[in-house]
mmCIF file of the N, C-alpha and C atoms, coordinates in Angstrom:
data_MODEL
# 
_entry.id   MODEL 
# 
loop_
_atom_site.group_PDB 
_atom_site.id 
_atom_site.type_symbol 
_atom_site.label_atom_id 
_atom_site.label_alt_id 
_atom_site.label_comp_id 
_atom_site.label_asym_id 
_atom_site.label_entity_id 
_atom_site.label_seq_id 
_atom_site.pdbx_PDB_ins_code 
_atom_site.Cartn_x 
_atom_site.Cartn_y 
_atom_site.Cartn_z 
_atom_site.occupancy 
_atom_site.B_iso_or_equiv 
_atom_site.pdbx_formal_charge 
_atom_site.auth_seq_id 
_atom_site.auth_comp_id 
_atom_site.auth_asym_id 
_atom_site.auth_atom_id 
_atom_site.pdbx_PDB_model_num 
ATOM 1   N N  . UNK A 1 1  ? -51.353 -8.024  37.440 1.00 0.00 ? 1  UNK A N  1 
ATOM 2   C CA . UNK A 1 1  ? -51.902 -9.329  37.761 1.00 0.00 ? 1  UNK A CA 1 
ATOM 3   C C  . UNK A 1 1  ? -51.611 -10.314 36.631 1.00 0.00 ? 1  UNK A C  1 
ATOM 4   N N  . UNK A 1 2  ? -51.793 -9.947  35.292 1.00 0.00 ? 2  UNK A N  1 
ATOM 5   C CA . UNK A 1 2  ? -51.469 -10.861 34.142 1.00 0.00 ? 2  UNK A CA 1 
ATOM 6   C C  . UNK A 1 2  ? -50.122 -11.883 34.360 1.00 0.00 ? 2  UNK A C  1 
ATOM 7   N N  . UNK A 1 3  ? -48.728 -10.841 34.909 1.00 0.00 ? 3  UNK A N  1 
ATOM 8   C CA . UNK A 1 3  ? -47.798 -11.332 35.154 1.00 0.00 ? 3  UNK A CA 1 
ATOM 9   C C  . UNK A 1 3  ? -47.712 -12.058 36.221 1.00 0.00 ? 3  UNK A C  1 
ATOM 10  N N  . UNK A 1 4  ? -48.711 -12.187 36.907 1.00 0.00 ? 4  UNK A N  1 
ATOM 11  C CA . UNK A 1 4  ? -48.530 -13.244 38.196 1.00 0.00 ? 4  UNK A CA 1 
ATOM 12  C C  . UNK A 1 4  ? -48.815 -14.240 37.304 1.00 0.00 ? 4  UNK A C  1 
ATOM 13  N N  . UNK A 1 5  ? -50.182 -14.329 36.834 1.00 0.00 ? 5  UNK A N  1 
ATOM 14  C CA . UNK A 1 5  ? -50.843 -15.477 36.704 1.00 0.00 ? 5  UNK A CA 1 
ATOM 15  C C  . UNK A 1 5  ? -50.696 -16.474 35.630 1.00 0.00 ? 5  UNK A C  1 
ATOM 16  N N  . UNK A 1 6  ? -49.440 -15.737 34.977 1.00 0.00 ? 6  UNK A N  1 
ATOM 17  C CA . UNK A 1 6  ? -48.773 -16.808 33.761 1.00 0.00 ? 6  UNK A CA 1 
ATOM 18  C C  . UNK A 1 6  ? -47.493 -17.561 34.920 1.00 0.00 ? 6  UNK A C  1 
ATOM 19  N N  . UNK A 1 7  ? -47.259 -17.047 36.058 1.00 0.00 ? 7  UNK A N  1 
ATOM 20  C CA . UNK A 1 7  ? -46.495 -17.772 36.587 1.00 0.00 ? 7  UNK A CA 1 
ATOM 21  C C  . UNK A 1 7  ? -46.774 -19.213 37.680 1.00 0.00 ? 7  UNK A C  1 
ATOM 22  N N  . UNK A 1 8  ? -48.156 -19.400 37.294 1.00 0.00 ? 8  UNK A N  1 
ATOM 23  C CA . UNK A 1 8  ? -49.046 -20.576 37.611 1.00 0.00 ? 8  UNK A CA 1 
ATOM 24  C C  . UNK A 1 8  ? -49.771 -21.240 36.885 1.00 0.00 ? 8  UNK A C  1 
ATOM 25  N N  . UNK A 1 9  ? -49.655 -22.670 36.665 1.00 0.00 ? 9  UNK A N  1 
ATOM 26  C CA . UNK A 1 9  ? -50.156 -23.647 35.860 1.00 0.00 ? 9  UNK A CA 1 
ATOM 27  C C  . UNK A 1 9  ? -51.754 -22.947 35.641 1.00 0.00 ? 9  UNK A C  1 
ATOM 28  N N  . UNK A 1 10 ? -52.386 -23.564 34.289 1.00 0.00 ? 10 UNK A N  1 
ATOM 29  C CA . UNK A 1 10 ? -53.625 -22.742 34.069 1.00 0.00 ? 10 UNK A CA 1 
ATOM 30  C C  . UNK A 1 10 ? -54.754 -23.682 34.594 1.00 0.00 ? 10 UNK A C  1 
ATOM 31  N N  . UNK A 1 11 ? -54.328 -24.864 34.966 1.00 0.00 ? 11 UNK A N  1 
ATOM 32  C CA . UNK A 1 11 ? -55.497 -25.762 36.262 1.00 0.00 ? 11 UNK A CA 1 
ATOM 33  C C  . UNK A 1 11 ? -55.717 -24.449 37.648 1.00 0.00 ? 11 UNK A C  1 
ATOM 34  N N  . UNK A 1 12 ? -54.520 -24.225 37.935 1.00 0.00 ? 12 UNK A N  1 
ATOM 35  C CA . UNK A 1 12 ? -54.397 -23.562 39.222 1.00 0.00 ? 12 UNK A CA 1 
ATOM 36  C C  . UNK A 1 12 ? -55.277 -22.200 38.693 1.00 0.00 ? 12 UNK A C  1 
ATOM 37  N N  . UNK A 1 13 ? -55.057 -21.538 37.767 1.00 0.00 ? 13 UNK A N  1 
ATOM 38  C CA . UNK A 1 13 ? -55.405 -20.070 37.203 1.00 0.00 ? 13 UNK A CA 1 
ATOM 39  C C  . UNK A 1 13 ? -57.398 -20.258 37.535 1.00 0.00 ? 13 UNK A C  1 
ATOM 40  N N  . UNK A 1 14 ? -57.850 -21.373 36.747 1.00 0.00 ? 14 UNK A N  1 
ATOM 41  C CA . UNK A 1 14 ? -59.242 -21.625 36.451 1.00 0.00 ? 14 UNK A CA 1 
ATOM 42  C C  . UNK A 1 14 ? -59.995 -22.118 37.976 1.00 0.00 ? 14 UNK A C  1 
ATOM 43  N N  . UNK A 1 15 ? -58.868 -22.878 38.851 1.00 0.00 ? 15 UNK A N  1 
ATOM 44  C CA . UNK A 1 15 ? -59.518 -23.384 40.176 1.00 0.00 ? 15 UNK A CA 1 
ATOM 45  C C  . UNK A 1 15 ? -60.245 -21.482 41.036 1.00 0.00 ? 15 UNK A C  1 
ATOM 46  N N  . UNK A 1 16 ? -58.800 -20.797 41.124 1.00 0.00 ? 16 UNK A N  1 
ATOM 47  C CA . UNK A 1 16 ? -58.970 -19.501 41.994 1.00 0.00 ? 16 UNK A CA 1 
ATOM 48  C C  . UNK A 1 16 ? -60.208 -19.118 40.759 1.00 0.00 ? 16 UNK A C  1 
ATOM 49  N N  . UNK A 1 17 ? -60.483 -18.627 39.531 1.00 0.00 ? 17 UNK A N  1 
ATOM 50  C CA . UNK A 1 17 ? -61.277 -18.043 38.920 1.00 0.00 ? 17 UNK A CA 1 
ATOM 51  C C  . UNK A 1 17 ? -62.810 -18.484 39.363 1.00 0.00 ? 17 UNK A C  1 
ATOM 52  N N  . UNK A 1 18 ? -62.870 -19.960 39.115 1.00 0.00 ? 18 UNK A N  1 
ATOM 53  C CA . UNK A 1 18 ? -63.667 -20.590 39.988 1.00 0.00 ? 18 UNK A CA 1 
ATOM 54  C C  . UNK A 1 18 ? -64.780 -20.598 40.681 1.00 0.00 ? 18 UNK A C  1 
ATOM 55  N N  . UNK A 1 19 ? -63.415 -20.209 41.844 1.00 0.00 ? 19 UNK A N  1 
ATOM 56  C CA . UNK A 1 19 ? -63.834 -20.516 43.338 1.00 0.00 ? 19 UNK A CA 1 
ATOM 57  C C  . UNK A 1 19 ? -63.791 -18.992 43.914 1.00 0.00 ? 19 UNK A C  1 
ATOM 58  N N  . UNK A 1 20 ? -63.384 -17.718 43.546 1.00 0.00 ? 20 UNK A N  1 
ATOM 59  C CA . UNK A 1 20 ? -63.384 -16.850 44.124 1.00 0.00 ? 20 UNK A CA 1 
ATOM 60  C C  . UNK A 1 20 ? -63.914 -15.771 43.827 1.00 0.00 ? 20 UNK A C  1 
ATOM 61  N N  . UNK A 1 21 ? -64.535 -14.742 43.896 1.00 0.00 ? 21 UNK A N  1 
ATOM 62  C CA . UNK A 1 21 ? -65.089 -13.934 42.942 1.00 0.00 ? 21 UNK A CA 1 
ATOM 63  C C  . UNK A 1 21 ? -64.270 -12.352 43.301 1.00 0.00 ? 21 UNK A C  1 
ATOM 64  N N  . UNK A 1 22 ? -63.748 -12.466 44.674 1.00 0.00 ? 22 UNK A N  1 
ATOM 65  C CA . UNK A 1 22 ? -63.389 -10.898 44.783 1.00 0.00 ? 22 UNK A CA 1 
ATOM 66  C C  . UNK A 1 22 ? -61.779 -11.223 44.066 1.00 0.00 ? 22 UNK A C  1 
ATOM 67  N N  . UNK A 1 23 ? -61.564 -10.208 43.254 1.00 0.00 ? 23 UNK A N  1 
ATOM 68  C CA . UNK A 1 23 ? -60.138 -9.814  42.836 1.00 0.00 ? 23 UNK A CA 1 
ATOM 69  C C  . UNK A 1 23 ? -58.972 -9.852  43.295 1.00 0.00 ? 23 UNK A C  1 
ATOM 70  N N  . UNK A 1 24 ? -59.180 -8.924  44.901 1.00 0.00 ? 24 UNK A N  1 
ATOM 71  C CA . UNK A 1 24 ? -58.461 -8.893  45.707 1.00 0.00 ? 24 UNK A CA 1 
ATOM 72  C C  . UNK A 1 24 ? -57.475 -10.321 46.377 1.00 0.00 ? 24 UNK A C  1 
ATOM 73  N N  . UNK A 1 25 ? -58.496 -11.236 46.770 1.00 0.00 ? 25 UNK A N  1 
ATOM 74  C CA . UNK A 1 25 ? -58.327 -12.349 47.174 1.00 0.00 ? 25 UNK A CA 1 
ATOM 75  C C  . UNK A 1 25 ? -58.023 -13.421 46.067 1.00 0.00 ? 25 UNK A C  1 
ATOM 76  N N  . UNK A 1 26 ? -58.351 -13.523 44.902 1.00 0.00 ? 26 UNK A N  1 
ATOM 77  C CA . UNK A 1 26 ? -57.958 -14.034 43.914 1.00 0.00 ? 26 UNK A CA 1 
ATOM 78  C C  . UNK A 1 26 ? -56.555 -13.763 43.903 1.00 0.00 ? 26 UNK A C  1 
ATOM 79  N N  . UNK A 1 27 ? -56.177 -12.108 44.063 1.00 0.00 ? 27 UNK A N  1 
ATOM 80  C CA . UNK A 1 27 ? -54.720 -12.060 43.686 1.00 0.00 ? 27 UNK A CA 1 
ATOM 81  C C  . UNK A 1 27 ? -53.961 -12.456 44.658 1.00 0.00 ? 27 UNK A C  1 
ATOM 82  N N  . UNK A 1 28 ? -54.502 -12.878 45.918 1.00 0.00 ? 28 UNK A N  1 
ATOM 83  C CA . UNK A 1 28 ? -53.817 -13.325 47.537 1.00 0.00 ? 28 UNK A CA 1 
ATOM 84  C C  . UNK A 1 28 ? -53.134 -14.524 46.921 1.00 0.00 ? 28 UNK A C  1 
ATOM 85  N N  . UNK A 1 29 ? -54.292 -15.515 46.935 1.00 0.00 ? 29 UNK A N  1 
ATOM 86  C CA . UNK A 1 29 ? -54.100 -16.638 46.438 1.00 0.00 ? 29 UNK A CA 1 
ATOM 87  C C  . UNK A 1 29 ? -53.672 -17.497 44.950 1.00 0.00 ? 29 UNK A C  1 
ATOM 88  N N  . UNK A 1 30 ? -52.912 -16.219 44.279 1.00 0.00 ? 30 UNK A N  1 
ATOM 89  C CA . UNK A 1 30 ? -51.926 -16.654 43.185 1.00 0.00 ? 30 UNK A CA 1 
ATOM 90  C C  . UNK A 1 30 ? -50.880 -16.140 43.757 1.00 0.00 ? 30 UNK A C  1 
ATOM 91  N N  . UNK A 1 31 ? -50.409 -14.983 44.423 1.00 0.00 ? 31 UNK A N  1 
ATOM 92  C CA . UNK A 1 31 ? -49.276 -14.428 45.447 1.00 0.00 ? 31 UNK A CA 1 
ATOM 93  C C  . UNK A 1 31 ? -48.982 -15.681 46.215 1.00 0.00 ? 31 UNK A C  1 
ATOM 94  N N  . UNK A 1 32 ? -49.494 -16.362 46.906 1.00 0.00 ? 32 UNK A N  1 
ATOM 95  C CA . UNK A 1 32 ? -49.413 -17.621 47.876 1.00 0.00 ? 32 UNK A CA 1 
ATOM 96  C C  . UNK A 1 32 ? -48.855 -18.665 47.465 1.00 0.00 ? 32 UNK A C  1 
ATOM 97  N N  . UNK A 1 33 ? -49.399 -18.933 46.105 1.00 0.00 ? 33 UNK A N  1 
ATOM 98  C CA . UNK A 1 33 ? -49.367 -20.343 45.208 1.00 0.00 ? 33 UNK A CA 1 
ATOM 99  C C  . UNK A 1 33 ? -47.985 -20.099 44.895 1.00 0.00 ? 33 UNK A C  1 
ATOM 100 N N  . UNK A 1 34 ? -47.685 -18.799 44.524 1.00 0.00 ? 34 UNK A N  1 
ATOM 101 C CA . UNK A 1 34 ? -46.071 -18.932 43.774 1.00 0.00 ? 34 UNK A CA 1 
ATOM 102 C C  . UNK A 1 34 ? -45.308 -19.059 44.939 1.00 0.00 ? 34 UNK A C  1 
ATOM 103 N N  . UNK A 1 35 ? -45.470 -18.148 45.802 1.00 0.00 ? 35 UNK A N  1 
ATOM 104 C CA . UNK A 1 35 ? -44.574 -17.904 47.222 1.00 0.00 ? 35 UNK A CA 1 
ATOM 105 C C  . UNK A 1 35 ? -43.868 -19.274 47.935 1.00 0.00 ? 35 UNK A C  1 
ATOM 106 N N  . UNK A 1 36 ? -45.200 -20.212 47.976 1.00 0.00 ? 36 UNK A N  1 
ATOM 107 C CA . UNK A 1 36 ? -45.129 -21.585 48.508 1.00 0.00 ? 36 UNK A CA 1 
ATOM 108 C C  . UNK A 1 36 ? -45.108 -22.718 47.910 1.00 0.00 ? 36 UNK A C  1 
ATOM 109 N N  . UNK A 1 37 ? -45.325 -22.744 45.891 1.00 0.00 ? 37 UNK A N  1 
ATOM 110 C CA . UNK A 1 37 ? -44.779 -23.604 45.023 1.00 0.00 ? 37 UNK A CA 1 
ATOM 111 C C  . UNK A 1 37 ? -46.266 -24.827 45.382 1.00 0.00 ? 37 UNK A C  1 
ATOM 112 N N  . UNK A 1 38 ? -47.694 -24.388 46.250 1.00 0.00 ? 38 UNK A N  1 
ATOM 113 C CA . UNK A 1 38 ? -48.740 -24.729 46.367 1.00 0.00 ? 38 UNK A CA 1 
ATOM 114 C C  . UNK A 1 38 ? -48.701 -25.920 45.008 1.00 0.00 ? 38 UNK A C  1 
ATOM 115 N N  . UNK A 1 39 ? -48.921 -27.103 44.912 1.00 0.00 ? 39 UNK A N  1 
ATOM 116 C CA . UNK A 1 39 ? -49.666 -27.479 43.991 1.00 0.00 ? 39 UNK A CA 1 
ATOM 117 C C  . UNK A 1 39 ? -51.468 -27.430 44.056 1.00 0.00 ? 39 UNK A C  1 
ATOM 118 N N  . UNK A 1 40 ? -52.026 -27.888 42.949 1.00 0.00 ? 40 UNK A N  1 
ATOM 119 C CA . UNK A 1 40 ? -53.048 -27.461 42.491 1.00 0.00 ? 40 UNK A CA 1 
ATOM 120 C C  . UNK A 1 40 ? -54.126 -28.526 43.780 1.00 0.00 ? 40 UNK A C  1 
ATOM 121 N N  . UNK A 1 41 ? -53.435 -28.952 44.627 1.00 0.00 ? 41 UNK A N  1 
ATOM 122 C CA . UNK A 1 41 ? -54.615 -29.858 45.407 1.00 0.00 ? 41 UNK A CA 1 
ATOM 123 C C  . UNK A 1 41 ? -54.239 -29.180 46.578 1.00 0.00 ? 41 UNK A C  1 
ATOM 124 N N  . UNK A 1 42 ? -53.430 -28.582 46.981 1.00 0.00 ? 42 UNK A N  1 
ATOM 125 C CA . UNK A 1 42 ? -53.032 -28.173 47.876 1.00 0.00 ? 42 UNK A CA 1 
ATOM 126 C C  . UNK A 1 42 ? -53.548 -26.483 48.318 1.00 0.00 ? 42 UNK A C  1 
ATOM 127 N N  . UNK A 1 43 ? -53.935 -25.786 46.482 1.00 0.00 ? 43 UNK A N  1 
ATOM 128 C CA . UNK A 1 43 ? -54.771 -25.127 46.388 1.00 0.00 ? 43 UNK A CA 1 
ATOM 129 C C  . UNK A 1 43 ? -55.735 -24.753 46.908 1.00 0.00 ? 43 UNK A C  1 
ATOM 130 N N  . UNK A 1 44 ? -56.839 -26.090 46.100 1.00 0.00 ? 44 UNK A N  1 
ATOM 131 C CA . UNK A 1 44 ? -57.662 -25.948 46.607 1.00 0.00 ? 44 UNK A CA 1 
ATOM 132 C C  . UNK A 1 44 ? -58.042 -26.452 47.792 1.00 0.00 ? 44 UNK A C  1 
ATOM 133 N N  . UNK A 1 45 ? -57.222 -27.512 48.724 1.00 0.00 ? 45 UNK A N  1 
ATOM 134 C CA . UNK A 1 45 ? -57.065 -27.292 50.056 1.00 0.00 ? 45 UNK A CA 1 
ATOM 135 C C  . UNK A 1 45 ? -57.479 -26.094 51.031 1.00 0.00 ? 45 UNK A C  1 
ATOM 136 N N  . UNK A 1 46 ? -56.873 -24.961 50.669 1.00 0.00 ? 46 UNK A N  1 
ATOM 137 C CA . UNK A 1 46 ? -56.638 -23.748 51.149 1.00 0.00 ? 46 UNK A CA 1 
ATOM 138 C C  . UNK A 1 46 ? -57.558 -22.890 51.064 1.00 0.00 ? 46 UNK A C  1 
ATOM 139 N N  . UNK A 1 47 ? -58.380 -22.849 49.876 1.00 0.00 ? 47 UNK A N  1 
ATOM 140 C CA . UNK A 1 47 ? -59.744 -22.440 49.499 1.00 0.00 ? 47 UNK A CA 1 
ATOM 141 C C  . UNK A 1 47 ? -60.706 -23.077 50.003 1.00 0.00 ? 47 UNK A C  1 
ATOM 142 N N  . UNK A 1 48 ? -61.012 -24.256 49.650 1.00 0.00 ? 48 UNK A N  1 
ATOM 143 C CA . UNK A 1 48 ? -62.104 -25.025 50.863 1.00 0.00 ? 48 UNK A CA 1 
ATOM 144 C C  . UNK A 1 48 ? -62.131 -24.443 52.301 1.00 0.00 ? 48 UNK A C  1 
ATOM 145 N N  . UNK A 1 49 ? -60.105 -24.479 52.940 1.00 0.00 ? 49 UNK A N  1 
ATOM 146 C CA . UNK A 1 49 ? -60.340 -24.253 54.320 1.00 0.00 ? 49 UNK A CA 1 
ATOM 147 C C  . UNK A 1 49 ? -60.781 -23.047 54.640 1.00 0.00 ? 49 UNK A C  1 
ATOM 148 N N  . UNK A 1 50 ? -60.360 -22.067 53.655 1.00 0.00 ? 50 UNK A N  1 
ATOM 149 C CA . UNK A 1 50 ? -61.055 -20.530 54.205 1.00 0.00 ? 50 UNK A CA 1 
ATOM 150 C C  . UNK A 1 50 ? -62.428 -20.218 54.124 1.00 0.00 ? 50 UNK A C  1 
ATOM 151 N N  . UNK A 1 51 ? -62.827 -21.314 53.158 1.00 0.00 ? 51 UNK A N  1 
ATOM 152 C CA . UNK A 1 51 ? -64.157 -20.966 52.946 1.00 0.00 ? 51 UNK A CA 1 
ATOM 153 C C  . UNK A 1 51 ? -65.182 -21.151 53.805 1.00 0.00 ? 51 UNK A C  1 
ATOM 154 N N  . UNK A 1 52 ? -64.373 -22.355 54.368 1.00 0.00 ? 52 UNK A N  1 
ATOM 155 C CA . UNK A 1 52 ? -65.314 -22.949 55.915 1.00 0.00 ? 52 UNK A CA 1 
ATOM 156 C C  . UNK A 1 52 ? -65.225 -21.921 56.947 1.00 0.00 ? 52 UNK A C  1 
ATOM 157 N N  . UNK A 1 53 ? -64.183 -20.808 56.814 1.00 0.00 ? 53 UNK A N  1 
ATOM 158 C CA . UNK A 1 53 ? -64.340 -20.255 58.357 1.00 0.00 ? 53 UNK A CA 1 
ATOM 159 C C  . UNK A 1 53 ? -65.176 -19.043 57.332 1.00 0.00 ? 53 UNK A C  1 
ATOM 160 N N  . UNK A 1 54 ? -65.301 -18.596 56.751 1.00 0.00 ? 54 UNK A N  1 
ATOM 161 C CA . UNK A 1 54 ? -66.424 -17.459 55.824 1.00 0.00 ? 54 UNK A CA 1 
ATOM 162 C C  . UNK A 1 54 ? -67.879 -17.860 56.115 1.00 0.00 ? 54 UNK A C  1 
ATOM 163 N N  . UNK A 1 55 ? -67.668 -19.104 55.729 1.00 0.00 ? 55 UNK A N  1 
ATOM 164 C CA . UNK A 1 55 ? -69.236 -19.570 55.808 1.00 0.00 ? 55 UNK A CA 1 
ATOM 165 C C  . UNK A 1 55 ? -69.673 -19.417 56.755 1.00 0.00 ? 55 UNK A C  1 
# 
């Protein structure tokens, strides 16, 4: 995981730390961010939206 997460700005690193608490899904959503070049609003876009269907 270390090596993912130097491959994302450390705004983006602290938003997922954040906002997410399981590991698993933390590591989804740095897998995602690189995959799709996500910027950091677009991020948390994506987190808000999942969070609404969780809630």
């Amino acid at each position: 995981m270390q090596q993912l997460v130097a491959k994302i700005p450390w705004g983006h690193n602290l938003r997922i730390l954040d906002s997410i608490k399981e590991s698993s899904i933390r590591l989804w959503y740095v897998q995602k961010t690189i995959e799709n070049g996500w910027s950091r609003n677009v991020l948390i876009h994506q987190i808000e939206s999942c969070n609404l269907f969780i809630a």
